[in-house]
CHARMM internal coordinates of N, CA and C (Angstrom, degrees):
IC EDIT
DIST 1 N 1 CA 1.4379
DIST 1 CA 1 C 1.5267
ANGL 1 N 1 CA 1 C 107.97
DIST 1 C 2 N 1.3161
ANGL 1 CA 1 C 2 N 110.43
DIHE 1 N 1 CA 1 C 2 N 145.94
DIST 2 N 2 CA 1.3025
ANGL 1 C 2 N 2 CA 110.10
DIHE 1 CA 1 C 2 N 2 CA -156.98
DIST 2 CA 2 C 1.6313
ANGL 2 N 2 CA 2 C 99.24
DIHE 1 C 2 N 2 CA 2 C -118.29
DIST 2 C 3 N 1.3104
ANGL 2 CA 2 C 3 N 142.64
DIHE 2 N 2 CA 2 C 3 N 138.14
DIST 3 N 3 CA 1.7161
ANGL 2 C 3 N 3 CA 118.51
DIHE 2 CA 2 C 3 N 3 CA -179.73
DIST 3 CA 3 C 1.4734
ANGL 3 N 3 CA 3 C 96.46
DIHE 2 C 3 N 3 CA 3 C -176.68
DIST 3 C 4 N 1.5072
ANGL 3 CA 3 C 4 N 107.09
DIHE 3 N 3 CA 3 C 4 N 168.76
DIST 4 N 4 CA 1.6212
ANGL 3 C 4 N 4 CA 130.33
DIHE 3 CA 3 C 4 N 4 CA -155.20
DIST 4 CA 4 C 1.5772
ANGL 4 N 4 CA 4 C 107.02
DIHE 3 C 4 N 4 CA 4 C -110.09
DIST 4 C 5 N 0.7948
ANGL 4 CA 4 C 5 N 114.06
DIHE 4 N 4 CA 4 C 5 N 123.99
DIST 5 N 5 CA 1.3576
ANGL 4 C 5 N 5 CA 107.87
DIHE 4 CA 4 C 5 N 5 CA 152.07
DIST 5 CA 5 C 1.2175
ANGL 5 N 5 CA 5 C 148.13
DIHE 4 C 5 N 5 CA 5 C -98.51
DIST 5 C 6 N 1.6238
ANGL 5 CA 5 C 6 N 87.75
DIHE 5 N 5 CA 5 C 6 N 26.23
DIST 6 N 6 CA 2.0079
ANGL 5 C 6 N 6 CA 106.49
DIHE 5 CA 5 C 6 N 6 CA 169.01
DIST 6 CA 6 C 1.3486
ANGL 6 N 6 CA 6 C 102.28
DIHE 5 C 6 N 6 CA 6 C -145.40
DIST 6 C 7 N 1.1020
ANGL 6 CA 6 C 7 N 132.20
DIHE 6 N 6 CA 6 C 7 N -171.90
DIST 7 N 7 CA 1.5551
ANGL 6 C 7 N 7 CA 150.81
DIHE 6 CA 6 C 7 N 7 CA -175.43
DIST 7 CA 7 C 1.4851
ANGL 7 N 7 CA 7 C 96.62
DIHE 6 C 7 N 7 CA 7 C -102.23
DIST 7 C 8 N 1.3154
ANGL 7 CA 7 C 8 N 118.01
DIHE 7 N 7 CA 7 C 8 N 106.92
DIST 8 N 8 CA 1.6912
ANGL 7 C 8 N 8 CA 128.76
DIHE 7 CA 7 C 8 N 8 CA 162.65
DIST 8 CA 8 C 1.4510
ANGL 8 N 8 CA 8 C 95.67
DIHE 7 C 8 N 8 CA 8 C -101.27
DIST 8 C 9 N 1.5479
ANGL 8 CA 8 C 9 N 86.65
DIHE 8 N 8 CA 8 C 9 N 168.20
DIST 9 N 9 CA 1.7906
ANGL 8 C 9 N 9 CA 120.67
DIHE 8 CA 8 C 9 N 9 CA 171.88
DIST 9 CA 9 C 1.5565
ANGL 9 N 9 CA 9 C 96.99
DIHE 8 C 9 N 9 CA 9 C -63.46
DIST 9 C 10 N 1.1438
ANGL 9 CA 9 C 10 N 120.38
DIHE 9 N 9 CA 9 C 10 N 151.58
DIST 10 N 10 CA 1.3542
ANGL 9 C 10 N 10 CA 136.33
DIHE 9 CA 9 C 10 N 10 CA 166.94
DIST 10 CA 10 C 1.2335
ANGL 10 N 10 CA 10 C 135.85
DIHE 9 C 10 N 10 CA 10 C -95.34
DIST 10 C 11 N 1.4395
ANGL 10 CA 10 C 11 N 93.77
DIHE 10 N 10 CA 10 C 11 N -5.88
DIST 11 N 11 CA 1.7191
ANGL 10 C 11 N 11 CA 126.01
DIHE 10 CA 10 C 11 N 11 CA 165.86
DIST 11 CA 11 C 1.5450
ANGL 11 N 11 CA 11 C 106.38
DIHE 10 C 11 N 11 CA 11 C -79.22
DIST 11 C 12 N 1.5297
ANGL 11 CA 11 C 12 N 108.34
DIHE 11 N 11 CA 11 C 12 N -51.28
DIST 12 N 12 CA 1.5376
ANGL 11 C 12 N 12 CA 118.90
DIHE 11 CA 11 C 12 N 12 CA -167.05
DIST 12 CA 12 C 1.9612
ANGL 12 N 12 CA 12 C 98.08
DIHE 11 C 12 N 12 CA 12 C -83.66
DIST 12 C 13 N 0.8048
ANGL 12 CA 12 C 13 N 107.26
DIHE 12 N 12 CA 12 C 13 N -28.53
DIST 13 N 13 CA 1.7414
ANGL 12 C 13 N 13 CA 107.29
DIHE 12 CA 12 C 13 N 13 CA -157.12
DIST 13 CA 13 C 1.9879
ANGL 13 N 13 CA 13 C 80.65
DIHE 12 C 13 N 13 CA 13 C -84.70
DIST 13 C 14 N 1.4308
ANGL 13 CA 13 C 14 N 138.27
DIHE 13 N 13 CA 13 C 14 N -46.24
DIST 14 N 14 CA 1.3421
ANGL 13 C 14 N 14 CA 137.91
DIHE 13 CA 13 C 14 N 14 CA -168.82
DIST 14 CA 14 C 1.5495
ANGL 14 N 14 CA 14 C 105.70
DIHE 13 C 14 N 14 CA 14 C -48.08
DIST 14 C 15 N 1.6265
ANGL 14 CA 14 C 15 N 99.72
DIHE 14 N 14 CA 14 C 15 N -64.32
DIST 15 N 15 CA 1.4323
ANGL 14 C 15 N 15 CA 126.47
DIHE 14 CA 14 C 15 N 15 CA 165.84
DIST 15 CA 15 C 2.0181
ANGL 15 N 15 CA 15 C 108.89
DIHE 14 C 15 N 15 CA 15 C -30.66
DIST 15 C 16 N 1.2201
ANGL 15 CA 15 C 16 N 102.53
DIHE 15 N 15 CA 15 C 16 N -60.25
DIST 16 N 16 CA 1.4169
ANGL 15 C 16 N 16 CA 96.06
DIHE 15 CA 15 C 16 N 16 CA -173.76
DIST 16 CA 16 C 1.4031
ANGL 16 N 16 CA 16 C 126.17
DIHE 15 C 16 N 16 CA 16 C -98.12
DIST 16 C 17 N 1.5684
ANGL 16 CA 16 C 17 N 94.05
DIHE 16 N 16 CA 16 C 17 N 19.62
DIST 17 N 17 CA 1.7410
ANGL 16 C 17 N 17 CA 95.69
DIHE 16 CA 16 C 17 N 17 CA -179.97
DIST 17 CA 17 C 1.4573
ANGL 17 N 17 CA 17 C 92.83
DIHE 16 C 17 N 17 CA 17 C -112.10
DIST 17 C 18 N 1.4462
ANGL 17 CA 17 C 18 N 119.80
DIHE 17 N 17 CA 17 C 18 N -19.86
DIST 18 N 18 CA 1.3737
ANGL 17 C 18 N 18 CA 114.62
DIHE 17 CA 17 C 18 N 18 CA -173.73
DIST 18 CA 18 C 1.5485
ANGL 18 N 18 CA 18 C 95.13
DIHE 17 C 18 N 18 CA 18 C -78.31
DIST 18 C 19 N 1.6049
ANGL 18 CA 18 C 19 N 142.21
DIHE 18 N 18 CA 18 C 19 N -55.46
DIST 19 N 19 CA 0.9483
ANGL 18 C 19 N 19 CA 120.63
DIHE 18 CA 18 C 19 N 19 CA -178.47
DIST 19 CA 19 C 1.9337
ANGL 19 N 19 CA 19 C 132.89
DIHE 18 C 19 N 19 CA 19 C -40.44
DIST 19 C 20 N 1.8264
ANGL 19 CA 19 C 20 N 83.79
DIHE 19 N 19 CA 19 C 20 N -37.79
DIST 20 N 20 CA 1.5528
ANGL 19 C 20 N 20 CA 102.73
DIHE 19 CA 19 C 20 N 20 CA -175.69
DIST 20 CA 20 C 1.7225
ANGL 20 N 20 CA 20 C 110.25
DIHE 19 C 20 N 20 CA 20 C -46.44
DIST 20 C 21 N 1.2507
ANGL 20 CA 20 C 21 N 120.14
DIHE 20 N 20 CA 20 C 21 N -35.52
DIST 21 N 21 CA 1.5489
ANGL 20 C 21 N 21 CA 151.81
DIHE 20 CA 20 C 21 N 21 CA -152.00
DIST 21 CA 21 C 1.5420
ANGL 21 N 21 CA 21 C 102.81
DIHE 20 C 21 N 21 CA 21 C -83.34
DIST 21 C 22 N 1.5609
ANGL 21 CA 21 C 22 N 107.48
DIHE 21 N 21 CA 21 C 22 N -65.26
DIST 22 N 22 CA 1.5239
ANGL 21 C 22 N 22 CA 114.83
DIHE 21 CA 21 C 22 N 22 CA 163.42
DIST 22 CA 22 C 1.3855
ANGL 22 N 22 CA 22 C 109.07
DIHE 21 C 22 N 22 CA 22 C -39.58
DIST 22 C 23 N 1.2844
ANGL 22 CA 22 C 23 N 118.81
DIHE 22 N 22 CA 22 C 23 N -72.41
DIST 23 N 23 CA 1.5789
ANGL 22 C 23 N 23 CA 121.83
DIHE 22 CA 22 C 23 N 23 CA -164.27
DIST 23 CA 23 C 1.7245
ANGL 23 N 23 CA 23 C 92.47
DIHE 22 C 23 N 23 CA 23 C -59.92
DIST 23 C 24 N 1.1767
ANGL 23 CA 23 C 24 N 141.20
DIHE 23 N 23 CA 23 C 24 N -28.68
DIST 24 N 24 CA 1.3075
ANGL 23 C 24 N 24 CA 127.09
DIHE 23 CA 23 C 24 N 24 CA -141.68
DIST 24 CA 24 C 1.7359
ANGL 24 N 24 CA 24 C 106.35
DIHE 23 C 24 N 24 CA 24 C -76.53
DIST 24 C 25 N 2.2147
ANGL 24 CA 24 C 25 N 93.07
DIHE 24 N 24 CA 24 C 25 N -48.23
DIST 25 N 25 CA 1.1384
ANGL 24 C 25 N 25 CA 129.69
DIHE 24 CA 24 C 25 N 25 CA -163.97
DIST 25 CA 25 C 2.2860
ANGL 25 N 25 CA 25 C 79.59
DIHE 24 C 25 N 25 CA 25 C -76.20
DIST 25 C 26 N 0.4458
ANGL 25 CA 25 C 26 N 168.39
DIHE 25 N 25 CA 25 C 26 N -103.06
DIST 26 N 26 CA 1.2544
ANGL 25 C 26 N 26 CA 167.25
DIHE 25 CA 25 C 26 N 26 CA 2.27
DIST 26 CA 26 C 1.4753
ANGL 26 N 26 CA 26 C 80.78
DIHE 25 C 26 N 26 CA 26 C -177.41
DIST 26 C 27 N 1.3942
ANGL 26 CA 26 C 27 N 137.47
DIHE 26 N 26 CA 26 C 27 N -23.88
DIST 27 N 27 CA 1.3921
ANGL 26 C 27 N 27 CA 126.02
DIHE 26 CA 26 C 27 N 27 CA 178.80
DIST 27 CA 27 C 1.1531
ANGL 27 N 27 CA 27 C 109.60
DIHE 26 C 27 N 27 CA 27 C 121.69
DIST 27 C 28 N 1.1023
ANGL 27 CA 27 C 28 N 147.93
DIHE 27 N 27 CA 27 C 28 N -5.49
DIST 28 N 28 CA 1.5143
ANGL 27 C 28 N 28 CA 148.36
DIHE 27 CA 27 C 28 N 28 CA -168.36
DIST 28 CA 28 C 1.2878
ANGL 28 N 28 CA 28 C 114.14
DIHE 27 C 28 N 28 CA 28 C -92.09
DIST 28 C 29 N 1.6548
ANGL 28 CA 28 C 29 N 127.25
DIHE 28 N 28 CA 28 C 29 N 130.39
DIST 29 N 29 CA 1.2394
ANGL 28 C 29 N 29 CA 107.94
DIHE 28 CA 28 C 29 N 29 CA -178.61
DIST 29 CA 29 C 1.5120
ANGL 29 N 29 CA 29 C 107.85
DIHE 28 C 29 N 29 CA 29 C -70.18
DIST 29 C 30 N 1.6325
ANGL 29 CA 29 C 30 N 105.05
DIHE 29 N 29 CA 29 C 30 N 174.30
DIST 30 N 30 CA 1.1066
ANGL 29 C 30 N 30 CA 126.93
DIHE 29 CA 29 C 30 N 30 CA 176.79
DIST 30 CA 30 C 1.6034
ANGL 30 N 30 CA 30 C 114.41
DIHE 29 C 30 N 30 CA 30 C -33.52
DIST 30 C 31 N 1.9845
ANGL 30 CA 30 C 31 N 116.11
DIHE 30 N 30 CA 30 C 31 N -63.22
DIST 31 N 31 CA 1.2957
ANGL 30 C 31 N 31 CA 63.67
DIHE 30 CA 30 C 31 N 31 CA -157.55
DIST 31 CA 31 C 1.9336
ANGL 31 N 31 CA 31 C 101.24
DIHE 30 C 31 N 31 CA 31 C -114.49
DIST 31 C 32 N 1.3214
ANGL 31 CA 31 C 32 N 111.69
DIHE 31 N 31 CA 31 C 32 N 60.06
DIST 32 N 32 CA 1.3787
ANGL 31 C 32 N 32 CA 132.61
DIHE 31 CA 31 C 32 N 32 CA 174.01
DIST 32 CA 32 C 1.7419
ANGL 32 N 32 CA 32 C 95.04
DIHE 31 C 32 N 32 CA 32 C -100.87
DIST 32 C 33 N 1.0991
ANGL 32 CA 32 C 33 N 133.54
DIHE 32 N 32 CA 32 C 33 N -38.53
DIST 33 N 33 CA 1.5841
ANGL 32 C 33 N 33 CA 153.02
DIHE 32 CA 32 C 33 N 33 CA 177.15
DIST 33 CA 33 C 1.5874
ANGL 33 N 33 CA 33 C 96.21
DIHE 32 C 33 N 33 CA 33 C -57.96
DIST 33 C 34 N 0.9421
ANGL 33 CA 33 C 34 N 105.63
DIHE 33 N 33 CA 33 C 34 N -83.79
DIST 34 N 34 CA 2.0558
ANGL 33 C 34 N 34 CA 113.48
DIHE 33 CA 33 C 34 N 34 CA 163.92
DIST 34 CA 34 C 1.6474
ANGL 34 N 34 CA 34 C 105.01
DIHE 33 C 34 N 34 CA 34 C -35.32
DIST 34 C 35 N 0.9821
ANGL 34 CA 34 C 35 N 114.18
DIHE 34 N 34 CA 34 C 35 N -73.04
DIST 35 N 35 CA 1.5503
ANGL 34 C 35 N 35 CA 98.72
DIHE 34 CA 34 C 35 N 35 CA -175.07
DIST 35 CA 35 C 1.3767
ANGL 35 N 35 CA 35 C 127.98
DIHE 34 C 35 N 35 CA 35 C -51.24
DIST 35 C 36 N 1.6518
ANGL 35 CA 35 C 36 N 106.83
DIHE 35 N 35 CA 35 C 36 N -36.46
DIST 36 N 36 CA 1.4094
ANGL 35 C 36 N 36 CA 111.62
DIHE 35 CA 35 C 36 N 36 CA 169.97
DIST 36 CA 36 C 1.4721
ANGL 36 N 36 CA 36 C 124.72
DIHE 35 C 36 N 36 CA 36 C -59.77
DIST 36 C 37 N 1.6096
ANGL 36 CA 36 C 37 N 106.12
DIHE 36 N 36 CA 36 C 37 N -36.74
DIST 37 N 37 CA 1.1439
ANGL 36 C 37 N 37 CA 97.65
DIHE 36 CA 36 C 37 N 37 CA -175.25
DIST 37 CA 37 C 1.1443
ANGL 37 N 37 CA 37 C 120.60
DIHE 36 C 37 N 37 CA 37 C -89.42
DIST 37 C 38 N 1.5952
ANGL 37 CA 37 C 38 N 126.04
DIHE 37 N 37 CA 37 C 38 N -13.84
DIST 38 N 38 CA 1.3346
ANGL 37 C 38 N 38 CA 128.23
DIHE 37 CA 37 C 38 N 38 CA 145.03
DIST 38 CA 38 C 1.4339
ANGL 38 N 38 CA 38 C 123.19
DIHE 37 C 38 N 38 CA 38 C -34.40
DIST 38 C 39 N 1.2986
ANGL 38 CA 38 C 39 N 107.96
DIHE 38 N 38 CA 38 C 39 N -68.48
DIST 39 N 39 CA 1.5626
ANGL 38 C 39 N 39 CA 120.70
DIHE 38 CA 38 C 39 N 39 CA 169.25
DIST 39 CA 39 C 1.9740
ANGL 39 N 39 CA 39 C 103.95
DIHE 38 C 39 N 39 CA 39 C -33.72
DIST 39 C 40 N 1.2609
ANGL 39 CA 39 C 40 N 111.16
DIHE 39 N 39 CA 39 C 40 N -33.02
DIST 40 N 40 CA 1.5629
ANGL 39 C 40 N 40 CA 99.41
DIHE 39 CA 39 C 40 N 40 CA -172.39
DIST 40 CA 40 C 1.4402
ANGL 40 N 40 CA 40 C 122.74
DIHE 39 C 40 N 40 CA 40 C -100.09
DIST 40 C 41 N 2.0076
ANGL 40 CA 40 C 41 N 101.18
DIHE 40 N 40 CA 40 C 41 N -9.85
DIST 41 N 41 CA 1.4229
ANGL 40 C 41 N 41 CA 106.13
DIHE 40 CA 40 C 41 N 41 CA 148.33
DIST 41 CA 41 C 1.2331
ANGL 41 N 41 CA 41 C 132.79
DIHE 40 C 41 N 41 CA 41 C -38.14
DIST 41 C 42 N 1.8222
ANGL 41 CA 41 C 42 N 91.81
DIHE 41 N 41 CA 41 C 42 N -57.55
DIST 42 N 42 CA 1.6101
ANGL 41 C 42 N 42 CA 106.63
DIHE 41 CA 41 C 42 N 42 CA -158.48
DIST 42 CA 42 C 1.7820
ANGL 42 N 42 CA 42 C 105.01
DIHE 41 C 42 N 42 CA 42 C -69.81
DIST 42 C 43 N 1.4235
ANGL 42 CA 42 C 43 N 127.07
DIHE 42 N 42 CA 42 C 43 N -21.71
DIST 43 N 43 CA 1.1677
ANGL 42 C 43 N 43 CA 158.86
DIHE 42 CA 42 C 43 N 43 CA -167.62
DIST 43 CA 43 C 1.6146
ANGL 43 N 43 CA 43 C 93.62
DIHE 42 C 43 N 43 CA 43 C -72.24
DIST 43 C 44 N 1.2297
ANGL 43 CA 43 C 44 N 109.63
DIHE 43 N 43 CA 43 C 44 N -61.87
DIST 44 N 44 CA 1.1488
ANGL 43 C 44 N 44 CA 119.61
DIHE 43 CA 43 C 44 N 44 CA -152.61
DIST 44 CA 44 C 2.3562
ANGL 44 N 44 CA 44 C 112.56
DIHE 43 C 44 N 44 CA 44 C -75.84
DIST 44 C 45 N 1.5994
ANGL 44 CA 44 C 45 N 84.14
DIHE 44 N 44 CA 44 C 45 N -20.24
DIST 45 N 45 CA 1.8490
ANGL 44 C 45 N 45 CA 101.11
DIHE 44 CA 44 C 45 N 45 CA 159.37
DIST 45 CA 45 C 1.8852
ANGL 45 N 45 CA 45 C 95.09
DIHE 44 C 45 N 45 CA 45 C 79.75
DIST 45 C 46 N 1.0107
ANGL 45 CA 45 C 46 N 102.46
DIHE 45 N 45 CA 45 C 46 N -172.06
DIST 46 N 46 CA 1.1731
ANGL 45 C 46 N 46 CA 128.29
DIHE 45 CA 45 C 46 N 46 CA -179.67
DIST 46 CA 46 C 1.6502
ANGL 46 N 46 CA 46 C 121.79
DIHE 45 C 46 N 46 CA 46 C 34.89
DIST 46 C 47 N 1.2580
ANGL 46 CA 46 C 47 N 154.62
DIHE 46 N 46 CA 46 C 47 N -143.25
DIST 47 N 47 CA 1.3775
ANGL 46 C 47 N 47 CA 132.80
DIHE 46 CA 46 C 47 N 47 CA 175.25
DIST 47 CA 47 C 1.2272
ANGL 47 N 47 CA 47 C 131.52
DIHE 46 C 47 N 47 CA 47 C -35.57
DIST 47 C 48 N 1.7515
ANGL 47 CA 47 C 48 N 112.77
DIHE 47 N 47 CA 47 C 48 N -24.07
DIST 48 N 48 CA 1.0398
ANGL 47 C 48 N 48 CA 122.01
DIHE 47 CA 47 C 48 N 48 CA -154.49
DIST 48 CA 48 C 1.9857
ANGL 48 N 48 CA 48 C 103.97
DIHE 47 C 48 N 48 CA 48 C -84.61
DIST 48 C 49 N 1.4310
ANGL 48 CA 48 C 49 N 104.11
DIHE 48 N 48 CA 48 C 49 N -34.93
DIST 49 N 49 CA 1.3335
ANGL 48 C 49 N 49 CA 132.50
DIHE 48 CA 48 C 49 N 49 CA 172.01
DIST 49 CA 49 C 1.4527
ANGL 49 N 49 CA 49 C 114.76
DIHE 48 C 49 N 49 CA 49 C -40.76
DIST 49 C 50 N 1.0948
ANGL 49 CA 49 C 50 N 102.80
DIHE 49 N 49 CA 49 C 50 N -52.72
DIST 50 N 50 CA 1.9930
ANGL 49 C 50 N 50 CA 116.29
DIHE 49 CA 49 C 50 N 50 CA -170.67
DIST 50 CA 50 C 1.2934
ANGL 50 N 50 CA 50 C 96.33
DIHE 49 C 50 N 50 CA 50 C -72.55
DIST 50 C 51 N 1.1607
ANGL 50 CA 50 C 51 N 89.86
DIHE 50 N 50 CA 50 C 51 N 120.32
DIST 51 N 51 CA 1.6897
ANGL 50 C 51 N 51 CA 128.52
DIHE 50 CA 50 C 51 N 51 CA 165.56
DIST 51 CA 51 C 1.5343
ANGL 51 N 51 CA 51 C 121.72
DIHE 50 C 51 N 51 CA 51 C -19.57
DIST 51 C 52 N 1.6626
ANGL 51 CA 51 C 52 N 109.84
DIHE 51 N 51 CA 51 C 52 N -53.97
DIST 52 N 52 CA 1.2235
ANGL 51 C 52 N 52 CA 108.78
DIHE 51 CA 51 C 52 N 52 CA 172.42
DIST 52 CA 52 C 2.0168
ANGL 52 N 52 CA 52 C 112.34
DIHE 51 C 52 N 52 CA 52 C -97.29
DIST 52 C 53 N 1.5124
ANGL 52 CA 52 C 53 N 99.74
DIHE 52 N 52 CA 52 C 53 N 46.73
DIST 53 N 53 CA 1.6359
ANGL 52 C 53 N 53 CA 97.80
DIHE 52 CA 52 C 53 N 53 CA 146.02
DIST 53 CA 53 C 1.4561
ANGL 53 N 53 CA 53 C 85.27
DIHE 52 C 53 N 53 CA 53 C -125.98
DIST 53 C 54 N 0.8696
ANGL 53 CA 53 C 54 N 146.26
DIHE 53 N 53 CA 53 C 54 N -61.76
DIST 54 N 54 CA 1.6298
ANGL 53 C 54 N 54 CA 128.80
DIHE 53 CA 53 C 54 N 54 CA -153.94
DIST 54 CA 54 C 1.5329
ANGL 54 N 54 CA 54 C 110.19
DIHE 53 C 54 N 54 CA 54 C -76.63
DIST 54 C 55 N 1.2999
ANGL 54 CA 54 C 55 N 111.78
DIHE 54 N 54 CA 54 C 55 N -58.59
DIST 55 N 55 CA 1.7180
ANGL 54 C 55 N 55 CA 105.85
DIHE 54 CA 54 C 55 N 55 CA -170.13
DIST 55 CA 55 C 1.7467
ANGL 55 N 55 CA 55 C 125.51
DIHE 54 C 55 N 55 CA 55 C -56.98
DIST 55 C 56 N 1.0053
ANGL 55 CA 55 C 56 N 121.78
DIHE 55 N 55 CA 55 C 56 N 4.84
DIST 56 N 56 CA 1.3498
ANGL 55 C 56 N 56 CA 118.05
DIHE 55 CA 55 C 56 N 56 CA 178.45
DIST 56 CA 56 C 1.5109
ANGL 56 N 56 CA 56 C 109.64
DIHE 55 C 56 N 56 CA 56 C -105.90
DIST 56 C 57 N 1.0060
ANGL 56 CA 56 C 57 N 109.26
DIHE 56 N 56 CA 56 C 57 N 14.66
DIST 57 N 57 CA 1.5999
ANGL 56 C 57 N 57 CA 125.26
DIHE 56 CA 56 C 57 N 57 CA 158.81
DIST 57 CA 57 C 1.5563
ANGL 57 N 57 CA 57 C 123.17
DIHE 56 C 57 N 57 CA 57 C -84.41
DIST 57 C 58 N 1.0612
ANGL 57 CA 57 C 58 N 98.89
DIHE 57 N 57 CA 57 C 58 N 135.89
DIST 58 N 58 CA 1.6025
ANGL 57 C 58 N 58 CA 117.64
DIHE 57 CA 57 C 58 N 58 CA -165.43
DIST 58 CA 58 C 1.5210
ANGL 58 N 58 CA 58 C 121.68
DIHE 57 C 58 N 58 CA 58 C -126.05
DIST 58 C 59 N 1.2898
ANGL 58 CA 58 C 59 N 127.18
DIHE 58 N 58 CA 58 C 59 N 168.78
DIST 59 N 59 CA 1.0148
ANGL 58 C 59 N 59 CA 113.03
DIHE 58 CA 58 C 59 N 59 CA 170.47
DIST 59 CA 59 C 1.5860
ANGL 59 N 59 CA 59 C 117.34
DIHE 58 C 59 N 59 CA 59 C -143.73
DIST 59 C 60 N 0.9859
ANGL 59 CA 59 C 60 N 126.98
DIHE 59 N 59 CA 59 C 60 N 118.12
DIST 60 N 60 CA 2.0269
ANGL 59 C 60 N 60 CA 117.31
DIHE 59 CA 59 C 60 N 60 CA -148.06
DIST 60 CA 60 C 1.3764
ANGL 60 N 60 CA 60 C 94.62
DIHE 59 C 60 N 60 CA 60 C -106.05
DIST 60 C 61 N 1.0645
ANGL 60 CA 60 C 61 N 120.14
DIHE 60 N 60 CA 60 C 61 N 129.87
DIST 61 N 61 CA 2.1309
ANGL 60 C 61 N 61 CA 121.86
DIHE 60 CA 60 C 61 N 61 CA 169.60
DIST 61 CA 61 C 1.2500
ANGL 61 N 61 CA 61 C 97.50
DIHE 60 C 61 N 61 CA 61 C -134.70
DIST 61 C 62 N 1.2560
ANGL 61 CA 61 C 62 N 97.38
DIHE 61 N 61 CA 61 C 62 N 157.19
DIST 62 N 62 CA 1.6469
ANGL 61 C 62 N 62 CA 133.11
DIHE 61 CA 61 C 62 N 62 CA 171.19
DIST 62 CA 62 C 1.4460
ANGL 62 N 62 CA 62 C 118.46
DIHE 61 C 62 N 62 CA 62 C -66.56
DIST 62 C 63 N 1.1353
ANGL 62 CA 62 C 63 N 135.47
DIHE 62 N 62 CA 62 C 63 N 152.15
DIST 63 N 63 CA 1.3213
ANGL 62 C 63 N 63 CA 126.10
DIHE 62 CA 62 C 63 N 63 CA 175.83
DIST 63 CA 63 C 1.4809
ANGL 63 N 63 CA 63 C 91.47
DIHE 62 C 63 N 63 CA 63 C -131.34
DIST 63 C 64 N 1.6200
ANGL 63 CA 63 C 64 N 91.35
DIHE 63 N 63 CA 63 C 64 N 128.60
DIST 64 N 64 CA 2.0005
ANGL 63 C 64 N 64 CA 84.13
DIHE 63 CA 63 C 64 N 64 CA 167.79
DIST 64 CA 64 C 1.6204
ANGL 64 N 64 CA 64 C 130.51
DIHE 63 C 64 N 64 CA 64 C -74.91
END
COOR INIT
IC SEED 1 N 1 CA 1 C
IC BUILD
């Protein structure tokens, strides 16, 4: 499960969950998928860049 711990844009958070998804489906665990697609925020410049749309993303797993 993937989740925020602040209130993002829904423009910016769509944008970076859809990347998250690519990398996810593409084979990557969870949270290498999150980092990447962070990495393509910051890449990507302008709202998407600033810190508080991407970094308050998380990624929560289970441990068996």
């Amino acid at each position: 499960m993937v989740g925020t711990l602040a209130d993002i844009d829904d423009g910016l958070t769509a944008s970076l969950i859809r990347s998250f998804h690519q990398y996810l489906t593409g084979g990557m665990p969870p949270a290498e998928a999150l980092r990447a697609a962070q990495m393509d925020a910051i890449r990507r410049g302008g709202g998407a860049a600033v810190p508080k749309n991407w970094a308050p993303f998380v990624v929560y797993t289970a441990t068996p």
